[in-house]
Each structure stands twice: as C-alpha cells, then as structure tokens.
C-alpha positions, 0 to 999 in steps of 0.5 A: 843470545842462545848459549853453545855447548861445550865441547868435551875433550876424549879424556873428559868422559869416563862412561862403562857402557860407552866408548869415544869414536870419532868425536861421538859416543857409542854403546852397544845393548844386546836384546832378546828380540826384535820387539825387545830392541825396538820397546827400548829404542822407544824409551829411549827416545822418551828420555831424549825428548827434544835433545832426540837430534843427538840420537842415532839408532841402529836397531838390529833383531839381536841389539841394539846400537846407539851413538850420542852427539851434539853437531851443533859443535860437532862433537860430544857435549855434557848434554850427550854424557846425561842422556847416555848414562840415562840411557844406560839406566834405561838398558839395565832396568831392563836386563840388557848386557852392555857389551861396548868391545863390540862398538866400531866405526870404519872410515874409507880414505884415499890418499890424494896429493889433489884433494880438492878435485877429486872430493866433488867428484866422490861427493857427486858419486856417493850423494853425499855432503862435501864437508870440506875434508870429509864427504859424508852421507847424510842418510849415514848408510854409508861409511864416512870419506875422507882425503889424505894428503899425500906427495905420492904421485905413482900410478902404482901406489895404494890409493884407498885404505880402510881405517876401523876405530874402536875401543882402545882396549880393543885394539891389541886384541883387533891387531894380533888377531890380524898378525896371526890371520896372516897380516904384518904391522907396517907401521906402529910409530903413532900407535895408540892413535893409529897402528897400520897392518898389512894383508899378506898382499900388501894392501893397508888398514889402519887400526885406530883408537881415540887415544894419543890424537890430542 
C-alpha cells in the first residue's frame, strides 16, 4: 500500500527564505535578468526530479517566485520543506537576494447566505474547478474564489471583498500603510488571523496572516 504523506501544521516549519500562505510555502528570489530567472527555474526543476508536481513557478525579468505543495494532501509535507531549502541553497550558490516580505496571495470572496447556487454559476463563468468551498482555476491565472456564508440578505450589502495574505511580519506594516492612505480598521477581533480595513468609501479588504487560524 502506497504510503501518504503527512501534512505539516503552520508552526511546524521555520524556513528564512519562505513563508506558509494558504497551506503552501512561498519564496521570492530576485534575479539579474530574465535568462538569469529562467537558468535558475531550470535547476531548480533538476532538484525537484519527479516531486516537480509540488512546483509552481512564476518567472518574471526581475524574479523569480516559487510556491511548494503537495495536493496529494492538500498542503505542505516534509517533502516540500527538503525541496525548498534546496531550492534556497540553489538561490544562494547563485548570489540571489531572498526578499520573502515580498511574497503574497489574495483571494476573492463573496459573501452569500446561498453558496450552493451561486458557486456553479461562477465556476461556469470563470472555467474553473468547483472544489466544494472554493471555485479555483486550474491554469492558476486567476485568483482563487471563495463563498462566505453570511445571514445578510440586504439588496445593499457588500457582496465581494478582497482578502491578501501575507507574511505575519508583514501585516502591521500592510494595515498601517492603509490607515494612513486613508482607510480605517472596521474590525481587528481575529487579528493576527484576520484584521478587516475599510477605504474611505467604505468597501472592505481583509488582511490576513497564517497566524492564530489553528
């Protein structure tokens, strides 16, 4: 019998050049060029060999950004923790600057009291995978969606909100800046897990850290 990875718990792993997002890890590596990035990705995916299905790779003229997960368990296993800190060897023999304040995910959501019924209808619209909770494109082109369940059934109420995760030392920095850009904290109560701002006309965006959800 095939033996299934364990998944890892957020406070399980402690890697400098990555950071936990959304049940994956996430790195960011800044390159010289294009052809620079594109080498590196090419070693990189050397080192992976066959556990390459863990690998996503965003390659950019300026960076490089990798995410590590196993969707065999739909999150991160001590497999992914091995290829990442060869990964950051790889990054270092080469003189790339790690810069993991600068990794972030963003979700959209809309808040429902029917999430059953509207979710088809978005994962129609957006060719994506109803996963259940959340509707995901498979080509990860877009953002992930997903359905808050809510009691509200005002014609008038905020329906779709932004949530942008990133690194738990990164929040407080993120919120501040949107305080002095004008916003105001509605909601701090579930902070560091979530801290919900305002625009000054009122629309919300949740800031979010992997912090406090366990």
């Amino acid at each position: 019998m095939e033996q299934v990875a364990a998944r890892l718990g957020v406070h399980e792993v402690d890697l400098t050049d990555w950071r936990w997002l959304l049940g994956a890890l996430h790195a960011h590596f800044d390159t010289r060029s294009f052809r620079d990035g594109a080498t590196f990705v090419d070693v990189v995916a050397e080192a992976a060999g066959a556990d390459d299905d863990h690998l996503h790779v965003d390659l950019r003229a300026g960076h490089v950004r990798i995410a590590l997960r196993t969707a065999d368990v739909g999150g991160v296993t001590q497999q992914d923790v091995l290829l990442a800190e060869r990964i950051s060897l790889l990054a270092r023999d080469r003189d790339l600057t790690s810069r993991p304040q600068r990794v972030q995910v963003m979700e959209l959501a809309l808040d429902t009291p029917v999430s059953d019924s509207v979710r088809p209808f978005w994962a129609a619209v957006l060719a994506g995978h109803d996963e259940g909770r959340d509707v995901v494109d498979p080509a990860q082109g877009l953002p992930s969606m997903w359905f808050q369940a809510t009691d509200s059934t005002a014609p008038d109420r905020q329906r779709f909100h932004l949530d942008v995760t990133v690194p738990p030392e990164v929040a407080g920095e993120r919120i501040a800046a949107a305080v002095a850009a004008g916003g105001s904290v509605v909601d701090d109560g579930r902070s560091p897990a979530f801290v919900v701002l305002a625009d000054p006309d009122g629309n919300t965006v949740c800031i979010c850290t992997e912090l406090g959800r366990e």
